[in-house]
GUVOKOL-957167 format. One record per residue (C-alpha): residue in three letters; x, y, z. Coordinates in steps of 0.05 Angstrom, whole numbers, plus 5000, padded with zeros to 4 digits. Each point is the difference from the previous one (the first is absolute). Layout:
# residues N
+------+------+------+------+
| resn |   px |   py |   pz |
+------+------+------+------+
|  ALA |    X |    Y |    Z |
...
+------+------+------+------+
This chain:
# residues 428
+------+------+------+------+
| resn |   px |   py |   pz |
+------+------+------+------+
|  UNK | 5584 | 5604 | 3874 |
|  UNK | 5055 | 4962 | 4972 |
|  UNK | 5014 | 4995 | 4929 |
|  UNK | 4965 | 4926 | 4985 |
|  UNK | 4940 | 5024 | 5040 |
|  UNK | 5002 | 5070 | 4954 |
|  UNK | 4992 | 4960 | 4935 |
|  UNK | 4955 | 4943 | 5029 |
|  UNK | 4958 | 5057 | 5020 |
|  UNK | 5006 | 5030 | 4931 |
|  UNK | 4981 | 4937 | 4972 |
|  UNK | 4939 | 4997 | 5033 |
|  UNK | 4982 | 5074 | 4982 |
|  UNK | 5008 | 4981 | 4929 |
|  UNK | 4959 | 4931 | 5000 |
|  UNK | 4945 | 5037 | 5030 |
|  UNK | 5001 | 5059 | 4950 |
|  UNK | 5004 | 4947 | 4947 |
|  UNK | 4943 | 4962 | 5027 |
|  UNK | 4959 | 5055 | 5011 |
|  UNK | 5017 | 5025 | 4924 |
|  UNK | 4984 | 4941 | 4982 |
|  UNK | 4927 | 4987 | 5044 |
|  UNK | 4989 | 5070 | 4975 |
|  UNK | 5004 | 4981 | 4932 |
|  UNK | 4954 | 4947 | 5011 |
|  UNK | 4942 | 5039 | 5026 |
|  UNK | 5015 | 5057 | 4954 |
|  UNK | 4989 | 4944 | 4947 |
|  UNK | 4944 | 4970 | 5028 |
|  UNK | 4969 | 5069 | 4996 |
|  UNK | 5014 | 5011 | 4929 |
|  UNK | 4973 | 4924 | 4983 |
|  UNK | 4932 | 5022 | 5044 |
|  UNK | 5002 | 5067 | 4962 |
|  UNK | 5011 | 4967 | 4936 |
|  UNK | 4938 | 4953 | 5014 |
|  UNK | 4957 | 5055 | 5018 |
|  UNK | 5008 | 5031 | 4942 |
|  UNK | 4983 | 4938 | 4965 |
|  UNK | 4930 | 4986 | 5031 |
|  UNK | 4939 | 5034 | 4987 |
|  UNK | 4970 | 5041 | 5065 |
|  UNK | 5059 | 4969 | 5043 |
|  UNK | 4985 | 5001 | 5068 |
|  UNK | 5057 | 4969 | 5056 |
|  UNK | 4939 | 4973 | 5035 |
|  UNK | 4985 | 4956 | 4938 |
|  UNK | 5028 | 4940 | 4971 |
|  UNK | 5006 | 4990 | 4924 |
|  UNK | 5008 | 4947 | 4961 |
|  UNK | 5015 | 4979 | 4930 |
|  UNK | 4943 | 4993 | 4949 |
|  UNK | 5035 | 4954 | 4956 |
|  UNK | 5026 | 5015 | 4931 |
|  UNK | 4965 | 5070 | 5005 |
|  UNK | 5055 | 5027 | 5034 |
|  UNK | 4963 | 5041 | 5045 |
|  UNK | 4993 | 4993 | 5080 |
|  UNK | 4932 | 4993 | 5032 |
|  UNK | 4975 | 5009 | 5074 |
|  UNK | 4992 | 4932 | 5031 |
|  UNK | 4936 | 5026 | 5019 |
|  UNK | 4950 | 5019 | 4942 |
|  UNK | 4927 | 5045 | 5014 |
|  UNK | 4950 | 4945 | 4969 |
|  UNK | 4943 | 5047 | 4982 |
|  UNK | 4942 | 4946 | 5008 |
|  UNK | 4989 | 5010 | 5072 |
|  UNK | 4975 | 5069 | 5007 |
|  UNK | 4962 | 5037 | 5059 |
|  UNK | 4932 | 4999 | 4977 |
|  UNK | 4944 | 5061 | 5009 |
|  UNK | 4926 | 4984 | 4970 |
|  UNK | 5021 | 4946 | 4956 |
|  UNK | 5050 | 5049 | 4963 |
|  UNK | 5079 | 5002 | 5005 |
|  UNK | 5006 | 5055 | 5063 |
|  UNK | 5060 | 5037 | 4957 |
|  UNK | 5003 | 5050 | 5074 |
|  UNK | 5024 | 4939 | 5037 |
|  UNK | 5041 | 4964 | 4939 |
|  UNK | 5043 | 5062 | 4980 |
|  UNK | 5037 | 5017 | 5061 |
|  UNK | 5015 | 4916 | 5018 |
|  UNK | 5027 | 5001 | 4931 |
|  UNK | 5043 | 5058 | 5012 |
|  UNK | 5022 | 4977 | 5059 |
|  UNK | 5022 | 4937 | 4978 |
|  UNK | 5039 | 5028 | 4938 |
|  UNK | 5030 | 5054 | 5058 |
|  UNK | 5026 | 4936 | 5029 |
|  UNK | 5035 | 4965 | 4948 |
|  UNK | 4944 | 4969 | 4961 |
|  UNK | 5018 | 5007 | 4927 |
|  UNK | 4945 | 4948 | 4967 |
|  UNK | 4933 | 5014 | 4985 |
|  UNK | 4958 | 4940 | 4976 |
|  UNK | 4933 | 5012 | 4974 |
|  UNK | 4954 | 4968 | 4946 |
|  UNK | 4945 | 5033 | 4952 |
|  UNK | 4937 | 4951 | 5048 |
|  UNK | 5028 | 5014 | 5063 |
|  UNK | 4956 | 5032 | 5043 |
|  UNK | 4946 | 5002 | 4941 |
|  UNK | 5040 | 5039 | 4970 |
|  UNK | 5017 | 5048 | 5053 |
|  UNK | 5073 | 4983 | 5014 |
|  UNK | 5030 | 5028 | 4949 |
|  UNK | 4964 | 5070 | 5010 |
|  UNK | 5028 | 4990 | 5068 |
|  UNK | 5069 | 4995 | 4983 |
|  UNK | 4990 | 5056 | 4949 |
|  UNK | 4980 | 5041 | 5059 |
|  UNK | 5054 | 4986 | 5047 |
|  UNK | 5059 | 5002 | 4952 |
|  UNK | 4967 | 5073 | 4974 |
|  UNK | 5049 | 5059 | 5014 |
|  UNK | 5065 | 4967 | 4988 |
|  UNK | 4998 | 4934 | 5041 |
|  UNK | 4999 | 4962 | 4932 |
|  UNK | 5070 | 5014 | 4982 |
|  UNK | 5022 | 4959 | 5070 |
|  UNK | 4965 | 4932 | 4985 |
|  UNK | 4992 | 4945 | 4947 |
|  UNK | 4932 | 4992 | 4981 |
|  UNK | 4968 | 4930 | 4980 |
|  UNK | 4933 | 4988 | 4960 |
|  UNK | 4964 | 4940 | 4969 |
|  UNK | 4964 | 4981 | 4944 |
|  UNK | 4934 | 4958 | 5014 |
|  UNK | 4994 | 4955 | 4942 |
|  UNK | 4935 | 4979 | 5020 |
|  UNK | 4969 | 5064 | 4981 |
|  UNK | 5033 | 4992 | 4937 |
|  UNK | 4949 | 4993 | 4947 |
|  UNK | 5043 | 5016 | 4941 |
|  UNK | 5076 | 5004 | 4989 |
|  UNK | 4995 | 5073 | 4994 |
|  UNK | 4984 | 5005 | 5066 |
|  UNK | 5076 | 4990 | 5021 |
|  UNK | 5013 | 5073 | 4994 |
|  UNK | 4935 | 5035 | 5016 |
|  UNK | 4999 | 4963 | 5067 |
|  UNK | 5074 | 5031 | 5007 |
|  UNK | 4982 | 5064 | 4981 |
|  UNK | 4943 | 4998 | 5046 |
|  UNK | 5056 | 4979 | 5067 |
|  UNK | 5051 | 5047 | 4972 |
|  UNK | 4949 | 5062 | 5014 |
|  UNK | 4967 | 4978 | 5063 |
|  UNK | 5069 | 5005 | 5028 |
|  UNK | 5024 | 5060 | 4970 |
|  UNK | 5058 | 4977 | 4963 |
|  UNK | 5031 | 4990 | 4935 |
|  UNK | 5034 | 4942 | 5015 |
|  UNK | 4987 | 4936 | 5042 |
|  UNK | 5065 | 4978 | 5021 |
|  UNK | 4983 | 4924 | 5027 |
|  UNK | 4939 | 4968 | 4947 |
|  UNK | 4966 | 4932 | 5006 |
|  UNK | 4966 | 4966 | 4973 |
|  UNK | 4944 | 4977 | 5047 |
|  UNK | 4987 | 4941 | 5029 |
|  UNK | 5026 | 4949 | 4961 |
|  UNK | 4955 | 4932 | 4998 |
|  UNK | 4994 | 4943 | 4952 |
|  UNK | 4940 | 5031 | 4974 |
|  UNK | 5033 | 5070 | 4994 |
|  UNK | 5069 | 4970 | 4968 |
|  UNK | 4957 | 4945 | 4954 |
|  UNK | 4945 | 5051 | 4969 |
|  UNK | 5024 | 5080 | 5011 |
|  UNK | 5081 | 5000 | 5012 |
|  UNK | 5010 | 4961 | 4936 |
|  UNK | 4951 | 5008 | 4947 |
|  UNK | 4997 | 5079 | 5025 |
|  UNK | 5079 | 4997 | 4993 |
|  UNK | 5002 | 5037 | 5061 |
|  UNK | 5067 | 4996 | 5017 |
|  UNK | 5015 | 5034 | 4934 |
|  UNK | 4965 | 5059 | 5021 |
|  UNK | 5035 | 5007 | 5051 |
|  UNK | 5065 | 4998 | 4970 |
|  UNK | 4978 | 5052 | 4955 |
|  UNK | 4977 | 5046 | 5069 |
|  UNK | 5068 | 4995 | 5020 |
|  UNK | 5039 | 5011 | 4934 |
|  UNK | 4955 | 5062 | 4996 |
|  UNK | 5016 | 5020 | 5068 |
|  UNK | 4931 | 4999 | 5033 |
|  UNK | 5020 | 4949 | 5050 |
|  UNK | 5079 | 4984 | 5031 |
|  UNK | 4987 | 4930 | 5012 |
|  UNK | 4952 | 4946 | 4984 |
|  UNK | 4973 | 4939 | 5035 |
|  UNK | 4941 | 4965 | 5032 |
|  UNK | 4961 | 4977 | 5055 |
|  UNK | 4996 | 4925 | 5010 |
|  UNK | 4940 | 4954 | 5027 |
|  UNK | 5004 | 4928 | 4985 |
|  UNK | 5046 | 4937 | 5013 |
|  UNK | 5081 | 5001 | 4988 |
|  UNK | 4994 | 4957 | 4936 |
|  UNK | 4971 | 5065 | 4970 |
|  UNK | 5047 | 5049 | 5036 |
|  UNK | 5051 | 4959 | 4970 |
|  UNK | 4974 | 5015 | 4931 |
|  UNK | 4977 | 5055 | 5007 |
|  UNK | 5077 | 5032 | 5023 |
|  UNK | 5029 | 4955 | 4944 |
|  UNK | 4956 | 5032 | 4942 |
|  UNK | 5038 | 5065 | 4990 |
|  UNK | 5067 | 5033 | 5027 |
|  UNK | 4964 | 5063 | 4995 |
|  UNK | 4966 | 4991 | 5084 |
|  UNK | 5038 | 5046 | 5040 |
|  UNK | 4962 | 4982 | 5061 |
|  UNK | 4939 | 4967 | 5031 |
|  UNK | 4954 | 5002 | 5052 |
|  UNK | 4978 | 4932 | 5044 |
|  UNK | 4954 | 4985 | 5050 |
|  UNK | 5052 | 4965 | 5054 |
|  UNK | 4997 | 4997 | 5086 |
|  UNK | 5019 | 4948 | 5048 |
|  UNK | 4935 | 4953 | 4994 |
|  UNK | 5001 | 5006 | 4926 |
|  UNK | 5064 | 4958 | 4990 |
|  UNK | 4974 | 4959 | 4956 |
|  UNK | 4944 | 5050 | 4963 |
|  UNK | 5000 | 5023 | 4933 |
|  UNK | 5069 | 5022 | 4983 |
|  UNK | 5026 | 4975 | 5062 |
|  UNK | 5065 | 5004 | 5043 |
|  UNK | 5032 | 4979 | 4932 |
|  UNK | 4971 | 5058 | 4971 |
|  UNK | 5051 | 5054 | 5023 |
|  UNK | 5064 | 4962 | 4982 |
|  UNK | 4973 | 4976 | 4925 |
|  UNK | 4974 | 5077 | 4986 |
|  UNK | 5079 | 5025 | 5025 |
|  UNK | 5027 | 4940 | 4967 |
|  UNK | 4978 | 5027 | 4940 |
|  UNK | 5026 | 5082 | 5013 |
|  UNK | 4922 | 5029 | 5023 |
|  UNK | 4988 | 5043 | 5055 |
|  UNK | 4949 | 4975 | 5050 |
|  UNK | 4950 | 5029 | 5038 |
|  UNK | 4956 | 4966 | 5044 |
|  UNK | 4927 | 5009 | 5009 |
|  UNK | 4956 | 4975 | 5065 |
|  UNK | 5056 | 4997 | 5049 |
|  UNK | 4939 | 4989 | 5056 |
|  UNK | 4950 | 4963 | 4971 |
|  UNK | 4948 | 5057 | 4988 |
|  UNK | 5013 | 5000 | 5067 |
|  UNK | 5001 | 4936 | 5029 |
|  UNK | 5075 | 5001 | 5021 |
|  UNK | 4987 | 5063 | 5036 |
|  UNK | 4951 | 4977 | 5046 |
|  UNK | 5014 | 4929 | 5019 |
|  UNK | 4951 | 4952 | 5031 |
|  UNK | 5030 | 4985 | 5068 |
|  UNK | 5019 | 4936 | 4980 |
|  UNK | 5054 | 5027 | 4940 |
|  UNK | 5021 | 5057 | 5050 |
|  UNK | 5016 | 4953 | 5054 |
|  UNK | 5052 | 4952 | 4958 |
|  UNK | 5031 | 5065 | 4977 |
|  UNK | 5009 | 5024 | 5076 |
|  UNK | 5029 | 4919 | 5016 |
|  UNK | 5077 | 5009 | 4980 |
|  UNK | 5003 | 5070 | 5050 |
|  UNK | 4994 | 5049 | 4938 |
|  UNK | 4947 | 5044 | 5013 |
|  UNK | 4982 | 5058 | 4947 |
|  UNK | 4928 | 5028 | 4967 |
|  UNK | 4970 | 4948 | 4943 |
|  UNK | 5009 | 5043 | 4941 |
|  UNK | 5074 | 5013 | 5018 |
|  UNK | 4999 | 4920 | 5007 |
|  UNK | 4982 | 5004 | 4930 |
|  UNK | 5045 | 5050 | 4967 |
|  UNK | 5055 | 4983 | 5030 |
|  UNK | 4984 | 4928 | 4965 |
|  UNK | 5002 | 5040 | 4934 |
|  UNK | 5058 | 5037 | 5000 |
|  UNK | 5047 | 4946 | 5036 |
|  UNK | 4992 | 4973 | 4933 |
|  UNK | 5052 | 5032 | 4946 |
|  UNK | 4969 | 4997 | 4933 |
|  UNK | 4939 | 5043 | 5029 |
|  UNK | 5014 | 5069 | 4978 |
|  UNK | 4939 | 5031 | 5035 |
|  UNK | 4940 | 4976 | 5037 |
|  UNK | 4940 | 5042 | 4979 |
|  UNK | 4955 | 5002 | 5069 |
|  UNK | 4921 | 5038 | 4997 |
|  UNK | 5004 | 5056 | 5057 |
|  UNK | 4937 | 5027 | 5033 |
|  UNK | 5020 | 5045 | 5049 |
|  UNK | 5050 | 5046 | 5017 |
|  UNK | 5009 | 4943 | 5054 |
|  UNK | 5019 | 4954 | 4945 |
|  UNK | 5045 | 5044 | 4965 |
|  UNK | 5043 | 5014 | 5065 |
|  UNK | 5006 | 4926 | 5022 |
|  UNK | 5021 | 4966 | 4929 |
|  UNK | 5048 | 5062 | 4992 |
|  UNK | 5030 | 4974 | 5076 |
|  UNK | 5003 | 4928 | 4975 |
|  UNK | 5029 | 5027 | 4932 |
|  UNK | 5056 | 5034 | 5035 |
|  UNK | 5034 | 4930 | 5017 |
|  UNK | 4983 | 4963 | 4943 |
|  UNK | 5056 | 4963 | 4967 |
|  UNK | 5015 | 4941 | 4958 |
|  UNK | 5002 | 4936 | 5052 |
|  UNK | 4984 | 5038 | 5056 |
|  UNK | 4959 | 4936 | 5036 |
|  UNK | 5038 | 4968 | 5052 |
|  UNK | 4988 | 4920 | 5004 |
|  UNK | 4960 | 5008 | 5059 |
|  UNK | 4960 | 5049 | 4957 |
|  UNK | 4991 | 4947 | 4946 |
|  UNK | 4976 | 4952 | 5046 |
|  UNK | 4952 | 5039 | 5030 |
|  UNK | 4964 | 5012 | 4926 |
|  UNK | 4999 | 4936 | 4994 |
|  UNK | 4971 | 4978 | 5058 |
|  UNK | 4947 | 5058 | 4980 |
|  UNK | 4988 | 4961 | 4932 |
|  UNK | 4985 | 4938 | 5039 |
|  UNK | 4943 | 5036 | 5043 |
|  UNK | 4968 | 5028 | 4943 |
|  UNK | 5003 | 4924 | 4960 |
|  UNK | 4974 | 4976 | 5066 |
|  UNK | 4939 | 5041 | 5009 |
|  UNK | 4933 | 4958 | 5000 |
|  UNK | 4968 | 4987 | 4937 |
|  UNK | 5066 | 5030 | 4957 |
|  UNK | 5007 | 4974 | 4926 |
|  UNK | 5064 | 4981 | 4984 |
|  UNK | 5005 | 5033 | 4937 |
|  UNK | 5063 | 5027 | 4972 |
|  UNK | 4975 | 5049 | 4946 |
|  UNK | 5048 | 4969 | 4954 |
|  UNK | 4936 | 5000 | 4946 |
|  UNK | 5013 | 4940 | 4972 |
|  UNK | 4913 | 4983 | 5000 |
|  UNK | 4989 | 5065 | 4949 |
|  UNK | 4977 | 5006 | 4954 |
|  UNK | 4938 | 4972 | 5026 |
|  UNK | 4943 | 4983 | 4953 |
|  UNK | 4960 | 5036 | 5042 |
|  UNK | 5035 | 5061 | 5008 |
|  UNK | 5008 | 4994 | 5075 |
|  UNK | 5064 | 5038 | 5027 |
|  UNK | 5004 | 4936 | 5043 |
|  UNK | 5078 | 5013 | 5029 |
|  UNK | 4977 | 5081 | 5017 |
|  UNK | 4945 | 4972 | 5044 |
|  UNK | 5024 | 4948 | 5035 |
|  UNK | 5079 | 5033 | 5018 |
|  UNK | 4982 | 5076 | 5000 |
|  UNK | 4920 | 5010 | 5018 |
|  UNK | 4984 | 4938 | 5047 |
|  UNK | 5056 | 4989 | 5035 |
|  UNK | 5012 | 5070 | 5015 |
|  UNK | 4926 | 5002 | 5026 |
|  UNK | 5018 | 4945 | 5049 |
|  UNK | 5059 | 5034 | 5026 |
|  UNK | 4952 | 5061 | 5018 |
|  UNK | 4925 | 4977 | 4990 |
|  UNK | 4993 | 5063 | 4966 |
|  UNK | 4941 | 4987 | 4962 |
|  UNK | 4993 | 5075 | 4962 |
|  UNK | 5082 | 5015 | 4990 |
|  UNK | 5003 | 4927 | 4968 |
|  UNK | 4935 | 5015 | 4957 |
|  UNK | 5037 | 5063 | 4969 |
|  UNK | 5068 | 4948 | 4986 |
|  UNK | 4942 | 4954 | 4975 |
|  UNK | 4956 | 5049 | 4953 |
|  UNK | 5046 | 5062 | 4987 |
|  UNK | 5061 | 4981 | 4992 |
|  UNK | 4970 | 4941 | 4959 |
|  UNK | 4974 | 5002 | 4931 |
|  UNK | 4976 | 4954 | 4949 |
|  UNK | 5041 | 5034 | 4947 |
|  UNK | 5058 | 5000 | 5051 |
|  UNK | 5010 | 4938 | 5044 |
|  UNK | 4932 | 4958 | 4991 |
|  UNK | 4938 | 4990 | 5023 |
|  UNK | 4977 | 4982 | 5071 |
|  UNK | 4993 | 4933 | 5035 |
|  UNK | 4928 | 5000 | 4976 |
|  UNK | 5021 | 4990 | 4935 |
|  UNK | 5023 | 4935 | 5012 |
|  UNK | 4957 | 4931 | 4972 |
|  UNK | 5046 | 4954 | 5036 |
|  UNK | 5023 | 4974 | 4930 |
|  UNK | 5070 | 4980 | 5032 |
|  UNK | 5044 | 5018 | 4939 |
|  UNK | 5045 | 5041 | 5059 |
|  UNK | 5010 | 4930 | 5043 |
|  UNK | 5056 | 4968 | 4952 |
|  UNK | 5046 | 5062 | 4993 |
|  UNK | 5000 | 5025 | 5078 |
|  UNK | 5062 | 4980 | 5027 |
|  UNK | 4979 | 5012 | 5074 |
|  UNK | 4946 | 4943 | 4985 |
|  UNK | 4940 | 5048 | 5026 |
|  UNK | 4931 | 4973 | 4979 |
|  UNK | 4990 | 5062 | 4973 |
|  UNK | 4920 | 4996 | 4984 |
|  UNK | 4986 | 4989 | 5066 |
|  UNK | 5037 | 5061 | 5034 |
|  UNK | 4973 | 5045 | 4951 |
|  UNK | 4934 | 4974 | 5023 |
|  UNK | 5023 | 5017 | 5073 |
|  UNK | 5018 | 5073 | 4979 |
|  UNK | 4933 | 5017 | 4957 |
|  UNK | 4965 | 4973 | 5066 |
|  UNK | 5044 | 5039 | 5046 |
|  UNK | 5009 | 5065 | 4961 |
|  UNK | 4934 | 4994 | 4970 |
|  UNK | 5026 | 5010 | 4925 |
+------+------+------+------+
């Protein structure tokens, strides 16, 4: 070897050691920055993705356990069956719990006290809510906390709502209760890490709702791909990060609906070549958005609870391809253009009515989900259980054709009429 090829040879050697330093100290950095994260999230799992839950500063699973959806055993809670999904769920990544004082009459929060007993509570956030309508006084507030805050076994909630927000709820028990004050004073006293609330009505009152107080740390929507337009909306997630709050999102598949898709919906999804199960279709609508922190889905199997932790493994921030897009909304289309669908937005704009009828809960959520399916008794429990007077109205019967709704609907429905259809149809 002559003497240029000795130091050309030399040179070579040392390029490589100093790349390979170099990649070296790349991966040894990248290491550190994963080790650093871990550290950072509660019940990390690699498996997992985590996201941020707005000014909170903490992370959150993408995927949350909604506790509403329970295996059932002689109309009770079957805690034998719920415990171990729970488990398992929290074993893979899961780090948010979201359960409410009514859920499960009542149930659901003795369920979660169960499965988090012998140590699991230390890897998970916990959520609760407050059911104004069972208010009857002000002093309430904290007796119906007390009452969540022992049914799960803990001494402090960390994620609090307050539930289902409405204009009734907001007009006669968040206000004149000064409910949001009491929850200020949970926090300051250390009972709960962060406050916030479930929402149920149009944007205009999301808006206002958000805008009261800088004290929300986070709320909790109703949001999937047919319900662009529905209560809080698409516009929902951006206003509610806009403004510093975590977001989870409740309903990700339509009590269902988006998990089982008439034929119709599942063919325009399979039309662009992307083929994958309906509830992934829907998740993965969820989390390709970025100001969704977590999207809280009801499990009822161990099934369940193994397939959304699959989906959850690849969740990310605009994860949809524009095939993917297009194929949702060619799936939006088919479910607008099933026979005898009312093209209501749920935008609320007809309520109150003098009546009391929960006009835009009927027409977008209850009947229109019944056409999709024909499902007479699963759209009877949307229709009578999930529906109270107190809550979101009274049924179609209640209507006397009055026609007070017909000026504000900006879908121009004849609204009178269709409820008419629905009493006859659903028979209430």
């Amino acid at each position: 070897m002559d003497r240029r090829d000795f130091i050309k040879s030399g040179l070579l050697t040392a390029a490589g050691a100093i790349a390979g330093s170099k990649t070296f100290a790349r991966e040894t950095g990248k290491q550190e920055v994963k080790e650093r994260v871990a550290k950072d999230i509660l019940n990390y799992n690699p498996d997992m993705r985590y996201r941020p839950m707005g000014r909170t500063g903490v992370q959150v699973s993408a995927l949350g356990f909604g506790m509403l959806r329970l295996p059932m055993k002689n109309g009770h809670v079957d805690f034998d069956q719920t415990t171990p999904m729970v488990r398992r769920a929290i074993e893979g990544g899961v780090n948010y719990i979201d359960t409410g004082r009514v859920y499960m009459g009542g149930e659901s929060e003795q369920a979660v006290g169960k499965a988090l007993a012998g140590g699991w509570r230390d890897r998970v956030y916990v959520t609760s809510k407050m059911p104004w309508w069972e208010m009857r006084s002000a002093d309430d507030f904290e007796k119906f906390f007390d009452q969540s805050r022992r049914a799960i076994g803990t001494d402090v909630i960390d994620f609090y709502h307050i539930h289902m927000i409405m204009h009734r709820a907001w007009k006669d028990y968040v206000l004149p209760y000064r409910l949001i004050e009491k929850m200020e004073k949970l926090k300051a006293d250390g009972k709960i890490r962060f406050m916030g609330f479930s929402f149920h009505d149009s944007l205009q009152l999301f808006k206002k709702v958000v805008k009261y107080t800088p004290a929300w740390d986070f709320c909790l929507i109703q949001h999937n791909y047919l319900d662009y337009e529905y209560e809080a909306g698409v516009l929902g997630p951006k206003y509610a990060a806009a403004n510093g709050m975590g977001l989870a999102v409740m309903k990700p598949v339509r009590t269902g609906l988006l998990a089982n898709l008439p034929q119709g919906m599942r063919d325009a999804l399979a039309s662009t070549g992307v083929v994958k199960p309906d509830a992934e279709w829907a998740l993965d609508y969820l989390w390709d958005i970025p100001e969704v922190s977590v999207a809280v889905s009801g499990m009822g199997s161990m099934e369940d609870v193994e397939e959304n932790l699959k989906y959850a493994a690849k969740a990310r921030p605009d994860m949809l391809t524009p095939d993917e897009r297009e194929a949702l909304g060619a799936a939006i289309r088919a479910f607008r253009n099933i026979p005898g669908h009312i093209d209501c937005t749920g935008c609320y704009q007809c309520i109150p009515c003098p009546r009391n009828v929960a006009i835009g809960y009927i027409f977008a959520y209850v009947y229109n989900n019944y056409l999709a399916h024909r499902d007479k008794e699963r759209a009877m429990a949307d229709y009578t259980v999930s529906m109270s007077p107190v809550q979101r109205g009274d049924p179609a019967s209640s209507c006397v054709g009055c026609g007070a709704c017909l000026p504000k609907c900006p879908q121009g429905l004849d609204i009178p009429n269709l409820l008419a259809k629905v009493k006859e149809t659903m028979g209430k």
